[in-house]
C-alpha positions as CSV (number, residue, x, y, z in Angstrom):
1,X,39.6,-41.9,59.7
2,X,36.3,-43.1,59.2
3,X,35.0,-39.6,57.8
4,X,37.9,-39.9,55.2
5,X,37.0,-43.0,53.9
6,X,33.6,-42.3,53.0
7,X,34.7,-39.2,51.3
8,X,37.0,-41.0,49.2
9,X,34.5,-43.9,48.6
10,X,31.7,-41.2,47.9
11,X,34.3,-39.4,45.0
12,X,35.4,-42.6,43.6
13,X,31.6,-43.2,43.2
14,X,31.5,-40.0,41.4
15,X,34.1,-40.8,39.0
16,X,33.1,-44.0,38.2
17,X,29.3,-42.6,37.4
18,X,31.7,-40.0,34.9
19,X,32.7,-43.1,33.1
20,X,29.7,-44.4,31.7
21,X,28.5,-41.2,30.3
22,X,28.0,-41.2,26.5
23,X,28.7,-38.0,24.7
24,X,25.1,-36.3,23.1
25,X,25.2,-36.4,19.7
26,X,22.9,-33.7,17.7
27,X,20.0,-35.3,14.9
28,X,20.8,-34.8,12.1
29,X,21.6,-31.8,10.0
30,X,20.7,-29.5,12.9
31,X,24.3,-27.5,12.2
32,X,22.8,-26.8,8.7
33,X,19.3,-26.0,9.8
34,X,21.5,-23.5,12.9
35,X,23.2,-21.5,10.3
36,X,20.7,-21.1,8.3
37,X,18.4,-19.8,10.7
38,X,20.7,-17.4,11.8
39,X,21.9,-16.0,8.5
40,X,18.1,-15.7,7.8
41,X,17.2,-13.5,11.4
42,X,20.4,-11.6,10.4
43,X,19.5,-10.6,6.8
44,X,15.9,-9.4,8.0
45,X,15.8,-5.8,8.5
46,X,13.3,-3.6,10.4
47,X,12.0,-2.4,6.8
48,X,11.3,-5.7,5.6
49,X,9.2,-6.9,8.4
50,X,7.5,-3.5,8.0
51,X,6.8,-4.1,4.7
52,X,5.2,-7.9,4.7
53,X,3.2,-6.2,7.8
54,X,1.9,-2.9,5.9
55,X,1.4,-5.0,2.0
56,X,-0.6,-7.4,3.3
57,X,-3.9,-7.3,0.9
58,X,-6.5,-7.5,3.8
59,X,-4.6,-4.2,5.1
60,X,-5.0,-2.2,2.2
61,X,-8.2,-3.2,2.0
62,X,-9.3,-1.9,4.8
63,X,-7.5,0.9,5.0
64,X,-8.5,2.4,1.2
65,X,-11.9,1.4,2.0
66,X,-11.8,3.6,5.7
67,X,-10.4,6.3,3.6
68,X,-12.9,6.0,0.6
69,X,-15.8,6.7,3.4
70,X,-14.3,9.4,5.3
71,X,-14.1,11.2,1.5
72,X,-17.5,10.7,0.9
73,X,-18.4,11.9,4.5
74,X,-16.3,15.1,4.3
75,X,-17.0,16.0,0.8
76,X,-21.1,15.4,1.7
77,X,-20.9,17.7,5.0
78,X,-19.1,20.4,3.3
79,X,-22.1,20.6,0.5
80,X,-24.5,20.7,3.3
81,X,-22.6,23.4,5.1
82,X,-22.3,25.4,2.1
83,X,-25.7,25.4,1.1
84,X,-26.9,26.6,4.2
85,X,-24.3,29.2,4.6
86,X,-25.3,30.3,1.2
87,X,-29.0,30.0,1.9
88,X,-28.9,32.1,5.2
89,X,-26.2,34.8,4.3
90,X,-26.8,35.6,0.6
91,X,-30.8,36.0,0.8
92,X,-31.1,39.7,0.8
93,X,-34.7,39.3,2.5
94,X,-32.5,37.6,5.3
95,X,-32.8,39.7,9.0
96,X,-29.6,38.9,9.6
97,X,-27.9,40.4,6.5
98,X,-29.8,43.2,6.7
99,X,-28.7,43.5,10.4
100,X,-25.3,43.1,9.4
101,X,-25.5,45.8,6.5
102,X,-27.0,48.6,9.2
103,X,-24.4,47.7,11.9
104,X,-21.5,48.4,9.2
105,X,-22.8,51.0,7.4
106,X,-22.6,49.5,4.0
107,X,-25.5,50.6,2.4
108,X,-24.5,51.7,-1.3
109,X,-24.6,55.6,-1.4
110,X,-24.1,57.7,-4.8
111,X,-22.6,60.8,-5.0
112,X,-23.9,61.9,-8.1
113,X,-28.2,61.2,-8.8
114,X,-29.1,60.0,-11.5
115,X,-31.6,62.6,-12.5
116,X,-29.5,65.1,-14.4
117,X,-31.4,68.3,-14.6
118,X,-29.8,70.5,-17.1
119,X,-31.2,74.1,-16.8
């Protein structure tokens, strides 16, 4: 009997501690601010966050100047290629092009001379 009574003295307790609570109340405003954060999240698609991310100014500074150099760089190595390729292959006094000449047989042959002798 004794157990029962503290039981019912321990929930009375209870619901008298349920009694004195006050109900929360929001600041104010905060149900306007809510909605409007969430019909801005909802309106921003992947392509807009792409694009504030890929337009910033710093970005495609950057990025035309990286592309500017590598121009350069490209354009300058293929000149220097060139020129040597040109230098080294094309020079008939070159061993190589005259090796290369032998090994296929292109020397220019004529079938008819030159010298006509008419008799």
């Amino acid at each position: 009997m004794d157990n029962n009574f503290q039981q019912e003295k321990l929930i009375s307790q209870l619901l008298d501690s349920l009694n004195e609570i006050k109900r929360a109340e929001a600041p104010p405003f905060f149900y306007t601010r809510l909605s409007s954060k969430l019909n801005k999240t909802s309106d921003a698609s992947l392509l807009s966050k792409i694009q504030f991310f890929v337009l910033r100014p710093a970005l495609l500074l950057v990025s035309f100047t990286v592309f500017i150099f590598l121009n350069i760089y490209t354009l300058h190595h293929i000149k220097q290629e060139t020129t040597v390729t040109s230098n080294s292959f094309y020079n008939k006094n070159d061993t190589s092009f005259q090796s290369f000449v032998q090994e296929y047989d292109l020397s220019v042959s004529y079938i008819y001379s030159e010298n006509t002798n008419e008799e």
